[in-house]
Each structure stands twice: as C-alpha cells, then as structure tokens.
C-alpha positions in Angstrom: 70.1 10.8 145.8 66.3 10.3 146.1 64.7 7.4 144.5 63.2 7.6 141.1 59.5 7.9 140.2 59.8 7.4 136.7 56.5 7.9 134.3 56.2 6.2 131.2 54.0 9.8 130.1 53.7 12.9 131.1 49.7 13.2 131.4 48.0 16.1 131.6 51.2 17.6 131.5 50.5 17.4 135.5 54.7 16.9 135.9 54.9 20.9 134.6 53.0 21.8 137.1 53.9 22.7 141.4 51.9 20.2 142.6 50.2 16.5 140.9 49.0 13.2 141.7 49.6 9.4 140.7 48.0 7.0 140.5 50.6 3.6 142.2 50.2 -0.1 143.1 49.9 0.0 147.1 52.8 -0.4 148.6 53.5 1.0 151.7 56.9 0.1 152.3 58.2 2.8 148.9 55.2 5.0 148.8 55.2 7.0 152.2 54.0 10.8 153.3 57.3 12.9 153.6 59.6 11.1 151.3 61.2 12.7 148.1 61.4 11.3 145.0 63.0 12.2 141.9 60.9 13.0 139.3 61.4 11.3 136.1 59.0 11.5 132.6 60.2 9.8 130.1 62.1 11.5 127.1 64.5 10.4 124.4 65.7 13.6 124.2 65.8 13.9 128.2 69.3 14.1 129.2 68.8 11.6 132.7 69.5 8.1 132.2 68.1 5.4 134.0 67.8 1.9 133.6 68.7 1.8 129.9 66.2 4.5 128.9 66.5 8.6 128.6 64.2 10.7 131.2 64.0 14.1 131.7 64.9 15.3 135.2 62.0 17.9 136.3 63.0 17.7 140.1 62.5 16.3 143.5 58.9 15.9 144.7 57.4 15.7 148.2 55.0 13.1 148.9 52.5 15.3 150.6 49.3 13.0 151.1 48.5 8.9 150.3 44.7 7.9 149.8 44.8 3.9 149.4 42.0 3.0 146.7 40.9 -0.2 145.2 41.3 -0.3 141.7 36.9 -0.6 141.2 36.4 2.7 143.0 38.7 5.0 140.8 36.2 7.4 139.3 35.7 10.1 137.2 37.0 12.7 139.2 39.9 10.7 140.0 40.5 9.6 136.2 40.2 12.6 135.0 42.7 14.6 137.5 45.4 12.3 137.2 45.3 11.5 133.5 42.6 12.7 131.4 41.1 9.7 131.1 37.9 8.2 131.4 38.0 6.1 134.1 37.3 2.9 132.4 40.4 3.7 130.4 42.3 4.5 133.3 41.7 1.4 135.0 42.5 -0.6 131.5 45.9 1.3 131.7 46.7 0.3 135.5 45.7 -3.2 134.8 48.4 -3.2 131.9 51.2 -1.1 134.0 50.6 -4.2 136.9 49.3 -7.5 134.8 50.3 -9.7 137.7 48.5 -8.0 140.6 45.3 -6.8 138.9 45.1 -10.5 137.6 45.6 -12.2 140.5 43.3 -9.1 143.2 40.9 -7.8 140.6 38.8 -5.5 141.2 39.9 -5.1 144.7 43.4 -4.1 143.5 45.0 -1.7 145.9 46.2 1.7 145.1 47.4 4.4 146.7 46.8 8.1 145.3 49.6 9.9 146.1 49.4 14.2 145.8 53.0 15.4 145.3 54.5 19.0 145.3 58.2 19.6 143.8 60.9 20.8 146.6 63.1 21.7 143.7 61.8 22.4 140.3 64.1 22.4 137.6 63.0 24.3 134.9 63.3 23.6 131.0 66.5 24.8 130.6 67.6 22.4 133.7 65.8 19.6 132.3 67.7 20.1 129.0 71.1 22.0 130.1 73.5 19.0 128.5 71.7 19.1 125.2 71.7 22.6 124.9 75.1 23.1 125.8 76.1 20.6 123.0 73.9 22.6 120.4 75.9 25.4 121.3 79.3 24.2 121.4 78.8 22.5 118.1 77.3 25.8 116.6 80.3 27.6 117.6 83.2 24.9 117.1 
C-alpha cells in the first residue's frame, strides 16, 4: 500500500490528468523522487475512506521531480499551473493549509514542487465501481 497524498480539491482538475504538480510543505523525509503515492481528491461520494472522510481513489502517482521553493518566490507561472490561482491567493491558501510553519518561517517558508505522473490510472468507472455496483443491484433487486 502506498502512502496517501490526499487533496482537499481537485484544482485545475490537474488529478484527471497523466501527469500534475503540488504544491507541499518541505519535507524531505515523505516527499522524495521515485516514491508512489496514492492519489487521493476528496469526494463524498468517492468510495476510499480515509481518516474519517470519503476520497476518490484516481491511482498511484510517481514522484518524478522536487523543486524546493520558498513560499515568497511562488509566482505566477507557478500559481497558475498548479491551481489556477493568482499567486497572492495561492500563497494565502498555503499559509492556511500550514498555519504553524508559515507563522513561525514566513516568507522564507520552504516548499517543495513536486511534478507527478500516475503509474496506474484508474479511470471513472474505477474511481466509482462500489457506488455504481450498488445503483445497479438496487435497480435490479
């Protein structure tokens, strides 16, 4: 079982695609080039569970390529790519998704940029297969 990536939204809806990016708190000791994680949006309808919450399974992803960043340097380019956002909202997010480090670092807040490609990509029907199979079973009980 790989360890989960989970994503509190599905931005850009960059998780549909072969290949994305996201944006993490450094760490170097959980984000490392050639590990796989488990790729895991959140969903209330997903049919995953994890820590209390539903997430829909797209796959396992390849951690092909880490670019360490401090949080001041995050630009437009790399706003934009990874969530559609201007970067000022962007950075607004991180702070919120890691109150405790942005408050105590700053500015100078590390991050790492992480490109990803899926190993195995399941598609909708994978990502949903338990719910379907219950919309069926029920339609022709």
């Amino acid at each position: 079982m790989f360890k989960p990536l989970v994503f509190q939204r599905n931005y850009n809806q960059k998780l549909d695609c072969s290949c994305f990016t996201t944006v993490r708190l450094h760490n170097q000791a959980v984000n490392q080039v050639g590990t796989t994680r488990l790729i895991l949006p959140l969903d209330k309808h997903g049919s995953y569970s994890y820590n209390g919450k539903q997430y829909r399974n797209c796959g396992n992803a390849l951690v092909r390529e880490i670019k360490p960043i401090p949080l001041k340097d995050i630009n437009t380019f790399i706003s934009h790519l990874d969530s559609g956002l201007p970067p000022g909202d962007f950075q607004q997010l991180l702070r919120h998704m890691y109150p405790t480090q942005t408050a105590e670092h700053g500015h100078e807040t590390l991050f790492d940029i992480m490109l990803m490609d899926y190993v195995v990509k399941n598609d909708v029907f994978q990502q949903y297969a338990d719910k379907i199979i219950d919309i069926i079973q029920k339609k022709t009980a």
